[in-house]
N, C-alpha and C positions, 0 to 999 in steps of 0.2 A: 386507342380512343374508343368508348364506349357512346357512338350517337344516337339521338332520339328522332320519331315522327310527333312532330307538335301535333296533340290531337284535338278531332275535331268534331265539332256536334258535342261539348258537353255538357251535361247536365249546367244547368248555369248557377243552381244554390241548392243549400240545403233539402230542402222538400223533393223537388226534381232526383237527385242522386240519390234518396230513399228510396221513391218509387220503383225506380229501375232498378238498384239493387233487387228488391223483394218481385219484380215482374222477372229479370233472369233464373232469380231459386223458384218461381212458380210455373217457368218452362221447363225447368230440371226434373220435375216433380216424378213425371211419369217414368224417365227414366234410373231415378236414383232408388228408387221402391219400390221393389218387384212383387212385397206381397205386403196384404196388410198383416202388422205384427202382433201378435198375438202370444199370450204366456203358455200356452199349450205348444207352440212351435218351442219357444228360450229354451222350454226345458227336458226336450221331445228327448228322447236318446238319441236319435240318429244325428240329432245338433248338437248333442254333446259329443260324439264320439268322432264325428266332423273337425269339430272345437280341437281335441285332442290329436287329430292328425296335423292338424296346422301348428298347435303347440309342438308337435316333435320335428315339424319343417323348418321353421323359424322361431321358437319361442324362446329360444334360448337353453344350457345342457344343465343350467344349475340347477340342484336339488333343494327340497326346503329345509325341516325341520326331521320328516320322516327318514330322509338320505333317498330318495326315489327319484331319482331323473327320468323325465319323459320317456329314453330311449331305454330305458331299464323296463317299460312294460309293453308287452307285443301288443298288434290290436285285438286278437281274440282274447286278451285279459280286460283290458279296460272295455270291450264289450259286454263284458258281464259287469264290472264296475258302474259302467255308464246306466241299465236298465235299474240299479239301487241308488245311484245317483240322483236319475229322474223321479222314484218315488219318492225320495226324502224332501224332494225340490217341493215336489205338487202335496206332500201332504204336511208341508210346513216344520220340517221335522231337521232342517239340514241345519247344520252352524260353523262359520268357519272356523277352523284351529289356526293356533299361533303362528306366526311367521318366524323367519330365519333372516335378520340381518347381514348384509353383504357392500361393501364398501367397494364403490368402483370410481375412475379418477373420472370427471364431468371433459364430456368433450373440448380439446381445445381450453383448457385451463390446468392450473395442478390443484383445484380444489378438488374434494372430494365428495361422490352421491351416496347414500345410504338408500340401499334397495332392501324392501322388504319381501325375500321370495316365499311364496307362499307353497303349502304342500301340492302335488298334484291334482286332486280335484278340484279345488276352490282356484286353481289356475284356468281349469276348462271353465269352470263354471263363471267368473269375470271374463272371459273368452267368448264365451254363449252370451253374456249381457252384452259386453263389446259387439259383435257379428251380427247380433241383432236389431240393436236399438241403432248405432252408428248411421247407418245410411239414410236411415227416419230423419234423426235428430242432423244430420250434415245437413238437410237441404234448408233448415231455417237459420244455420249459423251465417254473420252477416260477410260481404264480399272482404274487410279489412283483417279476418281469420284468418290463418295461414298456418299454423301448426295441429299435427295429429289430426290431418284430414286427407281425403283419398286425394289421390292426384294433385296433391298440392306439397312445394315445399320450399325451402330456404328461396332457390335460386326465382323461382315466381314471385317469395315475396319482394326482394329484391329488385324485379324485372317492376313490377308493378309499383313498386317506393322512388324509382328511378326515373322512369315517364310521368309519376305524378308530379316530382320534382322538378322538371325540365318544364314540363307545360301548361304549371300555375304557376312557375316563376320561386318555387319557394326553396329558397338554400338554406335553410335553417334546421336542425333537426335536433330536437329533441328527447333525448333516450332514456330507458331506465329499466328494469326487471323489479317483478313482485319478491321480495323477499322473501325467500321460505315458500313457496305459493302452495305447491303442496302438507307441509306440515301444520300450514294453518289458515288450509279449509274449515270451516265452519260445516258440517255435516247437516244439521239444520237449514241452513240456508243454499248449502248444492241440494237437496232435495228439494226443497221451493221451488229452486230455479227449475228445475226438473219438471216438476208439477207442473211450474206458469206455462213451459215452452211444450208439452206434451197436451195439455187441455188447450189450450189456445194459437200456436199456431201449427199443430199439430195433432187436433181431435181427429181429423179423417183418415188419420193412420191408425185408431185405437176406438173398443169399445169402452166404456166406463168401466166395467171390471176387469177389463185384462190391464186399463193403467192403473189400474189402484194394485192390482196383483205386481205389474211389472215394477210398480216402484215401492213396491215392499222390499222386492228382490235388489234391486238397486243400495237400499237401503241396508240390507243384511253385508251386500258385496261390501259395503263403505263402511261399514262399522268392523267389518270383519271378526276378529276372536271375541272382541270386548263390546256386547249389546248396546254398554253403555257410555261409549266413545265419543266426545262430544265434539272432539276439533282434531282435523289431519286426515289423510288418505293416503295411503300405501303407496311407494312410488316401486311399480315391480307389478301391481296387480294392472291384469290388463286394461282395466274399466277408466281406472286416474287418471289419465288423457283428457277420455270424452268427458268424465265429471267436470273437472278443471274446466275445460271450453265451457261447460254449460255455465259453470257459474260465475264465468268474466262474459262470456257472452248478456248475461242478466244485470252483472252489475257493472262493467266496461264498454259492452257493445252498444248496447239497444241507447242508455242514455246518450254517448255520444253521437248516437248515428243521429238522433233525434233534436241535436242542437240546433239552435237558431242560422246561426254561423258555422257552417259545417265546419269542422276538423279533418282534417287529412288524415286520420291515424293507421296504424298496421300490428296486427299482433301475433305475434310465433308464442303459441302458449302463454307462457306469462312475460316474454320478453314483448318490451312495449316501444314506439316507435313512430312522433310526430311530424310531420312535414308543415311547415310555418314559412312565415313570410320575414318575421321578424326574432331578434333574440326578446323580445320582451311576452310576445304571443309565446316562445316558446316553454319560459317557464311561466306561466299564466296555464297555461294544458297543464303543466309537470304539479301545479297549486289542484288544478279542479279536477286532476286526476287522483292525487293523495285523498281530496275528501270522496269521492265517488269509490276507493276502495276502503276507506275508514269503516266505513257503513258496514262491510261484509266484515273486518277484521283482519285487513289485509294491510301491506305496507310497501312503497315503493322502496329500494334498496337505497338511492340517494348518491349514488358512486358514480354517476356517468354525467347525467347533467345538458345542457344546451351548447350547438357547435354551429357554430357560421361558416360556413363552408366557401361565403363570398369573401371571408378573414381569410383566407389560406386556414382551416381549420380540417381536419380530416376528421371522420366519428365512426368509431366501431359499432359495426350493423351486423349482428349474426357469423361473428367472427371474422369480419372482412373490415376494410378501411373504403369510407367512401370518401372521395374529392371532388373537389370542382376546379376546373382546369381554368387560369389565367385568362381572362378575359371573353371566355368560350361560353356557348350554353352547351354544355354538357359536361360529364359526369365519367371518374375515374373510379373502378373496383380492383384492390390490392388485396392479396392476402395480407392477414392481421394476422396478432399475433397470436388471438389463438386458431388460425389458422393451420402455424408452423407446429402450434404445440399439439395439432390432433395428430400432423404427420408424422410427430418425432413419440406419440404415443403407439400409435401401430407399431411401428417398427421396432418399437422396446417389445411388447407383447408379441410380436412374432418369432423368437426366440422362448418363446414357450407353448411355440407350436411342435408338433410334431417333426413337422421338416419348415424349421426357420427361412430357408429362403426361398418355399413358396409362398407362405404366408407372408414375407415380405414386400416379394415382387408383387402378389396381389392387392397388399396394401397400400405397394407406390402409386401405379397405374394408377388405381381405385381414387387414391385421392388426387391423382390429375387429372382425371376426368369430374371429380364433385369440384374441385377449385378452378379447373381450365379456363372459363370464363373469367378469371382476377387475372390473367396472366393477358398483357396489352400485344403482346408477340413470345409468337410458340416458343421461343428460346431463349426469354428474356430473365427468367428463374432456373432453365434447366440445370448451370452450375452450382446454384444452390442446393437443389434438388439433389441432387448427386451427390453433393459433401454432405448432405446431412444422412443420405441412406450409408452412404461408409462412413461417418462419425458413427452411426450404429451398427458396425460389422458387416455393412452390405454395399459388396462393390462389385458393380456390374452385372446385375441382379436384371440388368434393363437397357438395351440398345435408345442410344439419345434418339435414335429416328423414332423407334416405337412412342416412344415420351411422347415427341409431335405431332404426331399420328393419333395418340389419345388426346392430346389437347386441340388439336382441329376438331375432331367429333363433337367434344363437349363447347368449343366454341361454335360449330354451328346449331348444335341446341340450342344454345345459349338464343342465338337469334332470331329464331324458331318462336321460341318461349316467348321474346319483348313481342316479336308482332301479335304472337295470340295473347296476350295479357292487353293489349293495345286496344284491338280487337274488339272483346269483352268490355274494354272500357265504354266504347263508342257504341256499343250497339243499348 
């Protein structure tokens, strides 16, 4: 059983729950931007070459179109790369080259992503935009953001969709994902959004030339090869995250935060996520959210729809199943099914590791501890678990106590997590 603390001190309507949202991101302030940003720092070489140490940590081994993987260049080379870098940056001279399409299966489903990788520089160089602008622009995103942001992720949004659940009473939820969200960006209009949220609740982090400078470059990163690109952004480049937020933030956040009638809402990127009172409020959101994305040229997918959880109705949330327990107030989290299908993807692609059953074993553990929290008691999946890692060649890769042992840790996170999501709510 997954219980809640009915909370208390809350904001009572709409107006109220704006304020305090925007007074917590103006106590973050000082601490989330350590310097003011500036286009002479984006494009310094020693940020570039930064940029590129972190791309060979974690950026990922794939090559673009050149065949040059990260680890293919030592740092005393792309230190000389980086100094020709920097000038082509600052004397307007840089252009990105074409990318290299790469198909990879989407977390937890068997559809399929289409990642555009780009060559090496123009990797650091959305790296450098990313690294830079990011911490700026996090502190004005509103508190219902949840995806592609520091310290924040699935299991918070969750923690935080689950206590607002419980203690406004509302078992209704309403679901849905932007269609395509990246392929048809509007390039025109994430720049706007860009503009509005860099001059106005963000001028004291920028002079007037370094943002018109910074969102040149923003601009060159998002058009990429073809100047004259009018709709889509690269999913692969590192910058598409933060674009994406900025321009639901512009056309998803700000209007509904600003409603009369607050809305409950929660967003992981472009998965979108309403807590209601009723099934009829709920598609009533799922209506004023279609046209509030019409506007930018966007479209909800239409596949998930409104679930009464007080029905006996379960609703897929971030690849999990939520419930509402019999007569109880509170709240059951199961792994969903694309939960099973992220775990039965590891373990296929771990066999084209080098040594299959480390990369297996890492990949069980790994995802008992991201799922541990769905699991109501530490043993109550373990048989499954088990069969599905030998349905794919791996058998006893993993002592059932270690299993439970990583499922306590990540269920006291778990714990951890509601009270400080709780916490923030009240304060």
């Amino acid at each position: 059983m997954i219980g809640y603390e009915t909370r208390q001190s809350s904001p009572a309507n709409a107006a109220e729950r704006f304020y305090w949202s925007r007074q917590r991101n103006k106590r973050s302030r000082s601490s989330t931007v350590k310097f003011p940003v500036t286009f002479e720092h984006v494009i310094s070489r020693e940020h570039l070459f930064n940029c590129f140490q972190e791309l060979q940590r974690r950026g990922g081994p794939a090559a673009g179109l050149d065949g040059v993987r990260p680890i293919d260049v030592s740092p005393s080379e792309f230190g000389q790369i980086a100094g020709s870098l920097s000038t082509c940056l600052r004397d307007g001279t840089y252009r990105p080259t074409p990318t290299r399409s790469q198909l990879i299966p989407k977390s937890g489903s068997s559809e399929m992503r289409e990642l555009q990788i780009g060559n090496l520089c123009d990797r650091v160089v959305g790296k450098a935009v990313h690294s830079a602008l990011s911490p700026a622009i996090d502190e004005a995103f509103l508190e219902g953001s949840w995806g592609f942001r520091p310290n924040r992720n699935t299991w918070g949004m969750l923690a935080d969709l689950l206590n607002t659940m419980v203690s406004e009473k509302r078992w209704v939820l309403a679901i849905d994902d932007v269609r395509h969200a990246f392929d048809n960006v509007r390039i025109d209009d994430a720049l706007d959004a860009h503009r509005k949220l860099l001059a106005n609740d963000l001028n004291h982090h920028f002079s007037d030339r370094d943002r018109e400078q910074l969102l040149e470059l923003v601009n060159t990163v998002l058009r990429g090869a073809n100047p004259e690109r009018k709709i889509g952004i690269d999913q692969g480049n590192p910058y598409s995250p933060t674009a994406l937020n900025v321009l639901l933030q512009c056309v998803h956040d700000v209007p509904l935060q600003e409603e009369v009638v607050f809305p409950s809402w929660f967003r992981y990127a472009d998965n979108l996520v309403y807590a209601c009172h009723d099934v009829s409020e709920g598609h009533q959101m799922l209506a004023h959210v279609r046209h509030l994305l019409h506007g930018a040229g966007l479209q909800l997918k239409g596949d998930t729809g409104v679930r009464n959880l007080s029905a006996r109705e379960s609703c897929p949330v971030l690849g999990f199943e939520v419930a509402k327990r019999t007569r109880k107030r509170d709240l059951t989290i199961s792994p969903g099914e694309g939960a099973w299908s992220g775990l039965k993807q590891h373990l296929e692609h771990a066999h084209e590791a080098p040594r299959p059953e480390v990369a297996a074993r890492a990949a069980l553990l790994g995802w008992i501890e991201s799922c541990g929290p769905a699991f109501e008691v530490a043993g109550s999946s373990l048989p499954m678990v088990l069969h599905t890692a030998a349905a794919y060649g791996f058998r006893e890769i993993a002592h059932p106590d270690e299993i439970r042992d990583r499922w306590h840790t990540s269920w006291e996170r778990w714990n951890v997590l509601k009270r400080g999501v709780l916490r923030n709510r009240m304060l």
